[in-house]
C-alpha positions as CSV (number, residue, x, y, z in Angstrom):
1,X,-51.1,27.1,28.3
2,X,-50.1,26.7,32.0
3,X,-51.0,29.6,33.2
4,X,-54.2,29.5,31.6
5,X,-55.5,25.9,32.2
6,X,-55.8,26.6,35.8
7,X,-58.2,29.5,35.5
8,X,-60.5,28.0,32.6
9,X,-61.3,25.3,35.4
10,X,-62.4,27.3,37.4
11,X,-64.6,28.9,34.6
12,X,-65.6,25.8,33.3
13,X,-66.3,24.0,37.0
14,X,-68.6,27.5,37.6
15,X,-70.7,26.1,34.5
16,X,-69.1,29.0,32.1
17,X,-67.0,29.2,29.2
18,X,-64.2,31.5,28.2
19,X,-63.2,31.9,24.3
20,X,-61.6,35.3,24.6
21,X,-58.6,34.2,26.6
22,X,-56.1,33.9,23.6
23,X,-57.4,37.3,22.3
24,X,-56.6,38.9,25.5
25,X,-53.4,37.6,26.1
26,X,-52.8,39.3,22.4
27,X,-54.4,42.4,23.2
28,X,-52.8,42.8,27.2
29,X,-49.3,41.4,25.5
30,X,-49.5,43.9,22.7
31,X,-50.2,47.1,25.0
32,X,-47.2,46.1,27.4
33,X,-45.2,46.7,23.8
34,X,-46.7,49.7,23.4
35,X,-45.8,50.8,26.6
36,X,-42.0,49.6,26.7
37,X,-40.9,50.2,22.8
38,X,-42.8,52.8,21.2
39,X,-42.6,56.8,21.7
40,X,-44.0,59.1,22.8
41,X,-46.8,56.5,24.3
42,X,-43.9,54.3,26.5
43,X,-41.0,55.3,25.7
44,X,-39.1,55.7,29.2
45,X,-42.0,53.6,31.3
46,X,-40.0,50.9,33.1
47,X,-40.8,47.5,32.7
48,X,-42.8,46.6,35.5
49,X,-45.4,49.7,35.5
50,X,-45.6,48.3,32.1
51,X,-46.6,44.8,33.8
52,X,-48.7,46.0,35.9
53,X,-50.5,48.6,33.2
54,X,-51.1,44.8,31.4
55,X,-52.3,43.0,34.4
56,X,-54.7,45.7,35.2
57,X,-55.9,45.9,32.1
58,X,-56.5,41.6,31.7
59,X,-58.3,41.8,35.2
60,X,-60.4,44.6,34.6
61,X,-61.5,43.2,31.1
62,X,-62.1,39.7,32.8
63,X,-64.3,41.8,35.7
64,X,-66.5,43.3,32.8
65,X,-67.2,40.5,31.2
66,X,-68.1,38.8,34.2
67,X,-70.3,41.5,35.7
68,X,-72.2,41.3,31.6
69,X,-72.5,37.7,32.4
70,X,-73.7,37.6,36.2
71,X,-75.9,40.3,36.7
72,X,-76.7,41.1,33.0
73,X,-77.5,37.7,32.2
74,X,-75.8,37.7,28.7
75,X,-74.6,33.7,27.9
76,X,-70.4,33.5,28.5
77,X,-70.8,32.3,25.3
78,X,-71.6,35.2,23.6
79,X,-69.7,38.0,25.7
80,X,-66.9,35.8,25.4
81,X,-67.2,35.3,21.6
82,X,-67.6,39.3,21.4
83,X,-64.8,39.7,23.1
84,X,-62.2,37.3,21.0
85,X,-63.3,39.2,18.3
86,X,-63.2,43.2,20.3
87,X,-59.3,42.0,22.1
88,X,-58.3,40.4,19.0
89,X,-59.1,44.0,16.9
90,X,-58.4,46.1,19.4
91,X,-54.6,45.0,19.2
92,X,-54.2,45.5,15.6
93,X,-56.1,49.0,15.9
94,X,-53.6,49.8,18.9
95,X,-50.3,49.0,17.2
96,X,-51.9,50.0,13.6
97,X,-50.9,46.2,12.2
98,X,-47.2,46.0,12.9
99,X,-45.5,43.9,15.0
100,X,-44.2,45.8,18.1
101,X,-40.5,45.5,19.6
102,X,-37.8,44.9,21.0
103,X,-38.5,44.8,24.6
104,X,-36.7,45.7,27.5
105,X,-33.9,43.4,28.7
106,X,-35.6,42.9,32.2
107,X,-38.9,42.2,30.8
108,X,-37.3,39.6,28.7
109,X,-36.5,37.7,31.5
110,X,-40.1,36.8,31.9
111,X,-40.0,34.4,29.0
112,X,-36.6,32.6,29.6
113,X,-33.8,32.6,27.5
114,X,-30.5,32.8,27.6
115,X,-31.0,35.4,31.0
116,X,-34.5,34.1,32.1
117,X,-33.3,31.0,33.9
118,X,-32.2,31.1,38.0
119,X,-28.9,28.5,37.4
120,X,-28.3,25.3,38.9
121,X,-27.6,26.5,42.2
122,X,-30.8,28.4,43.3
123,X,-32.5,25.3,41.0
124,X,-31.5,23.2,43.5
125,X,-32.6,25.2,46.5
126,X,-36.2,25.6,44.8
127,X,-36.4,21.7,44.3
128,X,-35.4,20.8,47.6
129,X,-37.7,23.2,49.1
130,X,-40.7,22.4,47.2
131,X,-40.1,18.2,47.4
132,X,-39.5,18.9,51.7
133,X,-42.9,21.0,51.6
134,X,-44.7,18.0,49.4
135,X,-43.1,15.5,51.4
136,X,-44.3,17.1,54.6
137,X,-48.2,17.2,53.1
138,X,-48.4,13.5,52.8
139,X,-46.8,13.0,56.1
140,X,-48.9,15.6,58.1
141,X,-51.7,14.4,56.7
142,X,-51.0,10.9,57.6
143,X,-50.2,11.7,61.1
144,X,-53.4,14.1,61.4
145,X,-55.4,11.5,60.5
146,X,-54.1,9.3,62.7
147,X,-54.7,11.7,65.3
148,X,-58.3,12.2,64.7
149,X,-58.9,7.9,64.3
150,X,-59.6,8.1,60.7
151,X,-58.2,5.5,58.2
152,X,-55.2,5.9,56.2
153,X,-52.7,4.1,54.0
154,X,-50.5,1.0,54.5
155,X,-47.1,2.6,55.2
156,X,-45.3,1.1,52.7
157,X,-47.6,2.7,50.4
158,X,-46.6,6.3,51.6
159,X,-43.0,5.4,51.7
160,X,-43.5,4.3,48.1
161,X,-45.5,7.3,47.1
162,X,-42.3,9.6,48.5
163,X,-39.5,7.7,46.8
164,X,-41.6,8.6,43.9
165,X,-42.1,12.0,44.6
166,X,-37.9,12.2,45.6
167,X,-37.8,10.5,42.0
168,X,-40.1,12.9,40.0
169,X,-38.4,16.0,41.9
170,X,-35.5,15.0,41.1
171,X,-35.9,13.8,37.2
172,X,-37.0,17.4,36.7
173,X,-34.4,19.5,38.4
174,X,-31.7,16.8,36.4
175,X,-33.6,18.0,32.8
176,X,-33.8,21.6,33.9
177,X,-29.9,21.5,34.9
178,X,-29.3,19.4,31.3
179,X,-29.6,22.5,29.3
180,X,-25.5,24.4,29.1
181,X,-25.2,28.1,29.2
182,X,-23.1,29.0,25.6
183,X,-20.9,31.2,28.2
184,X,-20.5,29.7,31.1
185,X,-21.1,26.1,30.5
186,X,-22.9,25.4,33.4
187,X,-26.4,24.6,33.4
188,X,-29.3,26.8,33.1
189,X,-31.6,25.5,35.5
190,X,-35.3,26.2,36.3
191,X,-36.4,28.6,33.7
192,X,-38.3,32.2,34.8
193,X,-41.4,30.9,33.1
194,X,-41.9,27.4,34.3
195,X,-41.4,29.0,38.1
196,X,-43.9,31.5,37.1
197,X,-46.6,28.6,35.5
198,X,-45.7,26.0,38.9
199,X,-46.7,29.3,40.9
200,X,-50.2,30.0,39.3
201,X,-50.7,26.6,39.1
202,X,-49.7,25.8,43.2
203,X,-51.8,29.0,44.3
204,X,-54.7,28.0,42.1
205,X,-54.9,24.5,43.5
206,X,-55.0,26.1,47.0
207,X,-57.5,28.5,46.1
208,X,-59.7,26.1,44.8
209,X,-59.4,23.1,47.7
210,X,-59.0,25.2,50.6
211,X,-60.8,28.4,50.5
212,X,-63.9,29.2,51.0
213,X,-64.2,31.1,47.4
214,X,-63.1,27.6,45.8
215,X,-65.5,26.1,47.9
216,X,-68.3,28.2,46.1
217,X,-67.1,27.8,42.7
218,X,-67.4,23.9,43.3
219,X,-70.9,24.7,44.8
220,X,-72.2,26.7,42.2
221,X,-71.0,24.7,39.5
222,X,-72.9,21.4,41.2
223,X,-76.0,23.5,41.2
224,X,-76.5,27.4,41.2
225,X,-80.1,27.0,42.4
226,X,-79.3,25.0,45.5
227,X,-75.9,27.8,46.1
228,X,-78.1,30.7,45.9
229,X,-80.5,29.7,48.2
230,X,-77.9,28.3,50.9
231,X,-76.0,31.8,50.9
232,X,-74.0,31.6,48.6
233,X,-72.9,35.3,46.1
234,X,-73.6,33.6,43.2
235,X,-73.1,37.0,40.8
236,X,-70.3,38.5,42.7
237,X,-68.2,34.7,42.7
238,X,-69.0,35.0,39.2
239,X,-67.5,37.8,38.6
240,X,-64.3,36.9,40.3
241,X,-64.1,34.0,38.3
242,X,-63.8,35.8,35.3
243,X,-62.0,38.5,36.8
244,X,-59.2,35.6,37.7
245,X,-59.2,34.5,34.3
246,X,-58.7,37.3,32.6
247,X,-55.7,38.3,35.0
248,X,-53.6,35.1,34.3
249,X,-54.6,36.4,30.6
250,X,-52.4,39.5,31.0
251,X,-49.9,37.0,32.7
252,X,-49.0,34.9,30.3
253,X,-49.6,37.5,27.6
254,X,-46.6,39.0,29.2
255,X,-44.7,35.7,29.4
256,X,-45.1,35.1,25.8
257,X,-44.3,38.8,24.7
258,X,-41.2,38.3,26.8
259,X,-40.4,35.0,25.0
260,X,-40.8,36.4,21.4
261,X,-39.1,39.7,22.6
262,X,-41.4,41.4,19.7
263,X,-45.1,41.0,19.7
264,X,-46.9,40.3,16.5
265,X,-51.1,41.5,16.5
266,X,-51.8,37.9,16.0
267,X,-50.3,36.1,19.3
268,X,-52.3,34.1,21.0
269,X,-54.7,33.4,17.8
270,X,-56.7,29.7,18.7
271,X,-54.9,29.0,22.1
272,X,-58.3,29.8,24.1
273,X,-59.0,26.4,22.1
274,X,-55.9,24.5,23.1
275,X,-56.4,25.5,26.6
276,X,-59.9,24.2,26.7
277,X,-58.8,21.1,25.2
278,X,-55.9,20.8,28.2
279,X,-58.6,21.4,30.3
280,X,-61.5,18.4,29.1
281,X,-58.0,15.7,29.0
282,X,-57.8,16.9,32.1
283,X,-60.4,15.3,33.8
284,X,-63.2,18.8,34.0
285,X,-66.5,18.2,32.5
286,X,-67.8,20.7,30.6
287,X,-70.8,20.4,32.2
288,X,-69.4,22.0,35.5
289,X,-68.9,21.4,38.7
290,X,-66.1,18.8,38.3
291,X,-62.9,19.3,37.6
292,X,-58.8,20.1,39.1
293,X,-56.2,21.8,38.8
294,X,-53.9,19.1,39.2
295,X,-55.6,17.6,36.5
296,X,-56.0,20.4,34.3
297,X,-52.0,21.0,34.9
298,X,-51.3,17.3,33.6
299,X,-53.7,18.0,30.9
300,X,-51.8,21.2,29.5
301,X,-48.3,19.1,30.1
302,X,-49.8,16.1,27.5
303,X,-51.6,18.9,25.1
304,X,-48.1,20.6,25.0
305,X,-45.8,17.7,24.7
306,X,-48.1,16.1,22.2
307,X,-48.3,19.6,19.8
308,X,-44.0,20.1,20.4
309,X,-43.3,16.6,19.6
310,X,-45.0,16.6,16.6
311,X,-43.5,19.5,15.6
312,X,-40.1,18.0,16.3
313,X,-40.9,14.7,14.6
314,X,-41.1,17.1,11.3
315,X,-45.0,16.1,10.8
316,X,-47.0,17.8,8.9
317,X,-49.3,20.4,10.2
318,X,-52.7,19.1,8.8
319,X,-52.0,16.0,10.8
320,X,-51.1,17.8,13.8
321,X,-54.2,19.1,14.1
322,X,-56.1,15.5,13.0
323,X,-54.3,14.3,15.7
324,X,-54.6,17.0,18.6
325,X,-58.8,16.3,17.6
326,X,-58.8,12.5,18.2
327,X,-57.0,13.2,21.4
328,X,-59.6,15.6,22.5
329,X,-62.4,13.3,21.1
330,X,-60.9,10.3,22.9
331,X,-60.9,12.5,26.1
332,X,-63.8,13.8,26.1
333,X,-65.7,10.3,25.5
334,X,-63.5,8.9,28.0
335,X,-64.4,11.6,30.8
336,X,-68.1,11.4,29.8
337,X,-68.0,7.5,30.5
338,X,-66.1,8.1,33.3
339,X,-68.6,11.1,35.1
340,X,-71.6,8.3,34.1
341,X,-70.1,5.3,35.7
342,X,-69.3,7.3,38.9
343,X,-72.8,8.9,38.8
C-alpha cells in the first residue's frame, strides 16, 4: 500500500483515477512467477531479468492507458475499470488458474523474511544517515532563509522539532532491531521492503515538490484549461502520470510475490480500493489538485495499522470492513470541510 499511495496522488492531484492498480500488481506479480518457476517459459531466467520483464511490463501497461486517456479522451474511469477486469483475467489465463511457485531465494529477499532484512548494523548506518540528511533540511532551510531576510521559526521551535525527529528516528530503528533472528539472535533490523516503500515514497515527494514535472501535475490538477494555455504538455504529463503508476504496480507486485514466495491469480484483489482510501485520509481531494505524499504516506501507515490490528485483535471480518468505511467516511467529510474552510 506504500508503494502505491504515492503514485495514486499523483493520479488523483492530476484530476484522474486509477482502479486497475491491484489488478496489475496481480497480473506483473504473476508473470515474474512465470518467468522464475515454470519451464520451458522461465525456467533458468535469473531473478532480476525477471524484475525487470515485470517492471517493464507495469510501466508500459500504465503508458497505454494513459496515452487512451490523454489523447484518446476515454474517462480514467472507464480504461481503468477495463483494465481491473483485462490484468485481473489476464493473470489467471497466463498461469491457467493455479497458484505459481516457489521463487527464487534472491527474489525472495524482496519481501523480507527471515533473509530480507539488512541487520542491526547497516540498520543503524541507514538511520543515522537519513536523520543527519533530515536534520540538515530544517537547518539549511532555516539558515537560507535567514540569508535571503525572510521569516522563520522561534529557535526553540526547531530545536524542539529535531529532538523530535532524533526521537521518531530513533523509536523506529529500536522496533526494527526488536525483532531476534531464530539463528543468530541478533536483531533483524530494517526489513528489504520497508527500505524499498521509504525509497519510493522519499523520491516521489522530491518529484512532486521540486521538479518541474511535479510542478505540472499540481498545475494541471488546479486547472487543465489555465495549464494548457500557459505551456504546459498537458497529454504527454498525463501519460507519465499513469505511466509512474503503473511502474510502482509492477513494484510492489514484486514485493508481495516475494513475500508470499508463491503467487496466487487472485493477489492484489480490492487493494486499488485500500490505496485510494490511504490516499483521501491522507489529506488529497478527489477533486484534484491537492494533495502529498507525506500525507498520503501517513495515510497508508493509519489504513494499514488500522486493517492489522484488527486482525490481531481477532475481530471479525464484517466489522473490519464497517470499520475501515466509517474511517474513510469520517475522512473524507473531514477533508471536504477542511478544503471549504481554507477556500
Amino acid at each position: 500500500m506504500a508503494i502505491l499511495v504515492g503514485g495514486m496522488v499523483l493520479v488523483i492531484v492530476a484530476r484522474q483515477i486509477d482502479l486497475s492498480v491491484g489488478s496489475l500488481l496481480g497480473f506483473t506479480g504473476m508473470a515474474m512467477a512465470l518467468l522464475q518457476a515454470v519451464p520451458p517459459i522461465g525456467e533458468g531466467w535469473p531473478w532480476p531479468l525477471a524484475l525487470l520483464v515485470g517492471l517493464a511490463l507495469g510501466a508500459g501497461a500504465g503508458l497505454l492507458q494513459g496515452y487512451l486517456i490523454a489523447y484518446l479522451g476515454a474517462p480514467s474511469f472507464i480504461v481503468t475499470m477495463a483494465g481491473l477486469l483485462v490484468f485481473r483475467n489476464a493473470a489467471y489465463l497466463i498461469a491457467q488458474g493455479k497458484t505459481i511457485g516457489p521463487l527464487q531465494d534472491g527474489f525472495l529477499v524482496l519481501g523480507g523474511g527471515l533473509q530480507g532484512s539488512i541487520g542491526p548494523f547497516w540498520s543503524w548506518v541507514v538511520t543515522l544517515l537519513a536523520l543527519g540528511y533530515t536534520l540538515g533540511v530544517v537547518w539549511r532551510g532555516r539558515w537560507l532563509r535567514q540569508k535571503h531576510g525572510l521569516s522563520v521559526r522561534p529557535l526553540w521551535m526547531d530545536g524542539l522539532l529535531s529532538l523530535f525527529l532524533v526521537s521518531v528516528f530513533g523509536g523506529f530503528l529500536w522496533v526494527m532491531n526488536s525483532f531476534p533472528h531464530p539463528t543468530t539472535g541478533q536483531g533483524r533490523g530494517i526489513p528489504v521492503p520497508v527500505l524499498v516503500a521509504l525509497g519510493v515514497l522519499v523520491f516521489l515527494h522530491w518529484l512532486s515538490q521540486r521538479t518541474r514535472f511535479g510542478r505540472y501535475v499540481y498545475a494541471i490538477g488546479g486547472n487543465p484549461e489555465a495549464a494548457l494555455l500557459a505551456g504546459i504538455p498537458v497529454r504527454r504529463v498525463q501519460v507519465l502520470v499513469f505511466g509512474l503508476m503503473g511502474l510502482l504496480a509492477a513494484l510492489a507486485g514484486a514485493v508481495q510475490a516475494a513475500r508470499l514466495a508463491f503467487v496466487p491469480t487472485g493477489m492484489g484483489t480490492l487493494l486499488e480500493l485500500y490505496v485510494i482510501a490511504a490516499a483521501v485520509v491522507g489529506g488529497t481531494s478527489l477533486a484534484g489538485g491537492s494533495g502529498t505524499i507525506l500525507g498520503a504516506a501517513l495515510g497508508a501507515l493509519i489504513m494499514s495499522s488500522l486493517q492489522n490490528g484488527l486482525v490481531l485483535m481477532g475481530v471479525p471480518t464484517e466489522w473490519q470492513n464497517l470499520i475501515l468505511g466509517v474511517v474513510l467516511v469520517a475522512a473524507a467529510v473531514w477533508n471536504a470541510r477542511f478544503h471549504r474552510r481554507r477556500s
